[in-house]
C-alpha positions as CSV (number, residue, x, y, z in Angstrom):
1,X,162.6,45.3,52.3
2,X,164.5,42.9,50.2
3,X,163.3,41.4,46.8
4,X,163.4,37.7,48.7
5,X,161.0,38.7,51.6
6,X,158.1,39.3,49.0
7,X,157.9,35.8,48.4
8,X,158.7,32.8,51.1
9,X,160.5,29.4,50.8
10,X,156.8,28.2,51.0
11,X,155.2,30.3,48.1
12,X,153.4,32.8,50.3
13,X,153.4,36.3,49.6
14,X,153.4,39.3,52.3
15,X,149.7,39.3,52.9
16,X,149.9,35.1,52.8
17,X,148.8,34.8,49.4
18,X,149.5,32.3,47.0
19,X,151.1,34.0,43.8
20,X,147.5,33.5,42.1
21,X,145.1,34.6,44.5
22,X,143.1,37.7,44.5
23,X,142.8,39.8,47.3
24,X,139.2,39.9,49.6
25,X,136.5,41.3,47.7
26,X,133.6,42.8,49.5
27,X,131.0,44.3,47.5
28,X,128.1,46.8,47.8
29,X,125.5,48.2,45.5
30,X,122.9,51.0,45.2
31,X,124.8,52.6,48.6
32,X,123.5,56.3,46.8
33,X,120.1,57.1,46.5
34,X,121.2,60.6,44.8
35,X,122.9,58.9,42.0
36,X,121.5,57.0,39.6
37,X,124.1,54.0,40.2
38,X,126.3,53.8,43.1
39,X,128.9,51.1,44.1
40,X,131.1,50.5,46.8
41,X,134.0,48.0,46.2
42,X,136.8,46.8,48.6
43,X,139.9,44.9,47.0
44,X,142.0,43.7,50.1
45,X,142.5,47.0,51.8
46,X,141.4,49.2,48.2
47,X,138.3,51.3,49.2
48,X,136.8,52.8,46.4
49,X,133.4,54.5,45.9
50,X,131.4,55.3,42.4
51,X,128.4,57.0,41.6
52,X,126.9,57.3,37.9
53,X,124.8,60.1,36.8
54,X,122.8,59.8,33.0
55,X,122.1,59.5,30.7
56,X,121.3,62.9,30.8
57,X,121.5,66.0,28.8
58,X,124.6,66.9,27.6
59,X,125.6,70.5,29.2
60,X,128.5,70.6,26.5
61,X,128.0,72.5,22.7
62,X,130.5,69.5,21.7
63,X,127.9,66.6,22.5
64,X,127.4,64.2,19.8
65,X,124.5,63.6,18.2
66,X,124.5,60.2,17.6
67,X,125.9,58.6,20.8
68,X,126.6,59.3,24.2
69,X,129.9,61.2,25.6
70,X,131.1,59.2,28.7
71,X,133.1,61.7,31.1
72,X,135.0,60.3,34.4
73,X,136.2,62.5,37.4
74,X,138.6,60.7,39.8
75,X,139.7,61.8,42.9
76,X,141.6,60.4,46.4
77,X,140.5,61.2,49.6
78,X,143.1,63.3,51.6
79,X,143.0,60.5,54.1
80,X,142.9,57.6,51.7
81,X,147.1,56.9,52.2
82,X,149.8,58.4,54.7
83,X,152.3,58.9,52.3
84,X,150.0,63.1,51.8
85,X,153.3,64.2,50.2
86,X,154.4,61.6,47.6
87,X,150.3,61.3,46.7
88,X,150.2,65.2,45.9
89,X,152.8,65.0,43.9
90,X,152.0,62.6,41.1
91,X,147.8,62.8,41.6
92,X,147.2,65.1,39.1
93,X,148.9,62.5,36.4
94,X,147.3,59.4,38.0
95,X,143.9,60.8,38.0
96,X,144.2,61.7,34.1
97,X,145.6,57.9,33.2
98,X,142.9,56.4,35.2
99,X,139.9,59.0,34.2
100,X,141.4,57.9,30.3
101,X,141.1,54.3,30.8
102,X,137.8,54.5,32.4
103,X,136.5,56.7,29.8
104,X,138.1,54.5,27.0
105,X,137.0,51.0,28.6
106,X,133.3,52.2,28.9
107,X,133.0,54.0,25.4
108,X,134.2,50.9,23.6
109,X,131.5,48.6,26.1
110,X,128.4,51.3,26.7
111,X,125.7,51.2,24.0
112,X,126.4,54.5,23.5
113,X,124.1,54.6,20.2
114,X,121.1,54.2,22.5
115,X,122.1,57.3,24.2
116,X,122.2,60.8,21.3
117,X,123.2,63.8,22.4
118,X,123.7,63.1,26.0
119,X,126.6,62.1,29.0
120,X,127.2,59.5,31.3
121,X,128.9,61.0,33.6
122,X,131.0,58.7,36.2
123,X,132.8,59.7,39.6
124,X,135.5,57.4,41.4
125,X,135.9,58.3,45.1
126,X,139.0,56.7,46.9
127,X,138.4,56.4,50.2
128,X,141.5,54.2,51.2
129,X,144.6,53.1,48.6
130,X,146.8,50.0,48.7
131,X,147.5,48.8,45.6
132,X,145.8,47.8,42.0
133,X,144.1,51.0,42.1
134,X,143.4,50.9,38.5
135,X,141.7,48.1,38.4
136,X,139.4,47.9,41.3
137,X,138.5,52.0,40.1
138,X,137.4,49.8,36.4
139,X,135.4,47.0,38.1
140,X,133.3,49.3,40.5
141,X,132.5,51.3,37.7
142,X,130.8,48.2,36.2
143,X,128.9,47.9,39.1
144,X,127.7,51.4,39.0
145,X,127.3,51.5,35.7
146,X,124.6,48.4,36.4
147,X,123.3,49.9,39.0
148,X,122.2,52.6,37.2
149,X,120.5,50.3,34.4
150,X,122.7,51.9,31.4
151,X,123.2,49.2,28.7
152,X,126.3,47.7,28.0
153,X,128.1,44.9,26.0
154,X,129.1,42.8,28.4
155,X,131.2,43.5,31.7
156,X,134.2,45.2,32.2
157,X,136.4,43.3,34.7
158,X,140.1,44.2,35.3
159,X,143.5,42.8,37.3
160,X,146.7,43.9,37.9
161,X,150.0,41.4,37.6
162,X,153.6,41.6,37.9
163,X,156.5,39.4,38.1
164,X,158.7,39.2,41.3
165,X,161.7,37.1,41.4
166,X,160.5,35.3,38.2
167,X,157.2,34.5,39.9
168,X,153.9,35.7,37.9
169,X,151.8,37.3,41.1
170,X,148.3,38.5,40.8
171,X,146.7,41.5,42.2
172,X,149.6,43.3,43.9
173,X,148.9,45.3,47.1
174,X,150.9,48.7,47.6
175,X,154.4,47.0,49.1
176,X,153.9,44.7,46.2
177,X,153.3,47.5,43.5
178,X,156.9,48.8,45.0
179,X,159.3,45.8,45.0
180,X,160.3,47.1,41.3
181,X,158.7,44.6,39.4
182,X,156.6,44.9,36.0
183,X,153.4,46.3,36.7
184,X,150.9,44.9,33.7
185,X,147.3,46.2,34.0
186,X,144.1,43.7,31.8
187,X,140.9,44.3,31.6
188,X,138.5,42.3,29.3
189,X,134.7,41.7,28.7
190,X,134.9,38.4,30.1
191,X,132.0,36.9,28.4
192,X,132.7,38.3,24.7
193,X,136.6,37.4,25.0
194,X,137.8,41.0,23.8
195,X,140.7,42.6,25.5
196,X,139.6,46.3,26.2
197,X,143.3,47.9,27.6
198,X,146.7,46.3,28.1
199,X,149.3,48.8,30.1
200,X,152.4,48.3,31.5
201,X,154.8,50.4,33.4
202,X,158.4,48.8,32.4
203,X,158.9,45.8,30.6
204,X,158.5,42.0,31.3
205,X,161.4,39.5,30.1
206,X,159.6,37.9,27.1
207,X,160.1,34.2,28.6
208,X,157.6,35.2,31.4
209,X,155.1,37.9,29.3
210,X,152.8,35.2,28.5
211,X,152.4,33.4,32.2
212,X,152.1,37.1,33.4
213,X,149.6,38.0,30.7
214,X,147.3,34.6,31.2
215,X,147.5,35.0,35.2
216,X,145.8,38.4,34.3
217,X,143.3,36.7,32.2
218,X,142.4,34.1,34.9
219,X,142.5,37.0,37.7
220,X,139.8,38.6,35.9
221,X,137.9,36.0,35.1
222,X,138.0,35.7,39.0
223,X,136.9,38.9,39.1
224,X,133.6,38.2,37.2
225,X,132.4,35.3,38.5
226,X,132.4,37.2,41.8
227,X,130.8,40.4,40.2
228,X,128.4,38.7,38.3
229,X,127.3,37.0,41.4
230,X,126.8,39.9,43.2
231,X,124.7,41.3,40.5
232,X,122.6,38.2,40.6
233,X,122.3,39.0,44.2
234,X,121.3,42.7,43.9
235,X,118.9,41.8,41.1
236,X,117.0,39.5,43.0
237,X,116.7,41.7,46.2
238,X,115.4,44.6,44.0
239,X,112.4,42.2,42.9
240,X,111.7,41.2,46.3
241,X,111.5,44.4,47.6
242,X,109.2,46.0,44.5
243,X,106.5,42.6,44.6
244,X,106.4,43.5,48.4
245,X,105.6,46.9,47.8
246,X,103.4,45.9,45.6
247,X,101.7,43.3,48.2
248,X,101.3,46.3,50.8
């Protein structure tokens, strides 16, 4: 595919996107009864699931004891791309970026001084990949880490941009993620204003860094207004269903 097909004469991306649009979101919580927190998020075609266990004694001699230890396991479904081959390859050193900046995003959010001398311990489950993996494993770890009732700061909300053919795009999908274009990963607590993690893969012309990095901003802003929704949603379903098991 050539660089001019991402992007039509009419502004429309692949998928039929405008260049600051966000993909689908669809959005469940509480889907595990074993965990203490569960989510399952979708981002466009991005299946992830997340279950949260703790706070809960620390099993490790190297536990602190005057906050919690958050730990994060990641892990693709062998079905979760066709490309079995390339994915093998390079999953060992995707896993270990993304388990890093979930484990760094959530220590610096957590109230992890409420928590002494025990773990939080976080699993991300992909059950299908395309694209801005990073960033939808971040945002349904917030919703797990909700579900589950652990205090935090604020929100963790995160969105992937690039720039194609000197056109900031938001939330790239997996042929998007390939058209060799800057791949600049935010997330933020929306609601505080702090920038937890800014990565990129190459570099971005430094004309165009700042549209690219306040796209990012706005896509995760996005991102909140849907989450926090949600959690409105999920919050006020849980009380219904307690005051009628209360009524019975």
């Amino acid at each position: 595919m050539s660089k001019l097909s991402y992007i039509s004469p009419d502004g429309l991306r692949v998928d039929g996107r405008r260049s600051n649009e966000i993909r689908r979101l669809n959005i469940k919580m509480g889907v595990s009864n074993r965990a203490d927190g569960s989510a399952y998020y979708e981002q466009g075609n991005t299946k992830i699931l997340v279950t949260v266990y703790g706070p809960r004694e620390s099993v490790n001699s190297k536990s602190l004891y005057d906050r919690a230890v958050v730990k994060c396991e990641f892990s693709m479904s062998s079905f979760s791309t066709t490309e079995r081959k390339q994915r093998q390859k390079g999953t060992d050193r995707q896993a270990t970026e993304i388990q890093n900046l979930i484990k760094q995003a959530f220590e610096s959010t957590v109230h992890v001084q409420l928590y002494p001398r025990s773990q939080i311990d976080i699993f991300v489950q992909v059950l299908q990949s395309d694209g801005g993996l990073k960033s939808a494993s971040i945002n349904a770890c917030t919703l797990a880490l909700i579900d589950a009732g652990i205090s935090m700061k604020d929100f963790v909300c995160a969105c992937n941009t690039s720039c194609i053919d000197g056109i900031p795009v938001l939330d790239l999908n997996n042929i998007e993620e390939r058209s060799g274009g800057p791949d600049l990963l935010l997330s933020i607590n929306p609601q505080l204003g702090g920038v937890i993690s800014l990565n990129m893969d190459s570099k971005v012309q430094q004309d165009l860094f700042e549209s690219v990095l306040d796209l990012g901003v706005k896509g995760c802003q996005k991102i909140f207004t849907i989450l926090s929704d949600q959690v409105k949603r999920y919050s006020t379903e849980l009380m219904s269903n307690q005051q009628q098991l209360q009524q019975s």
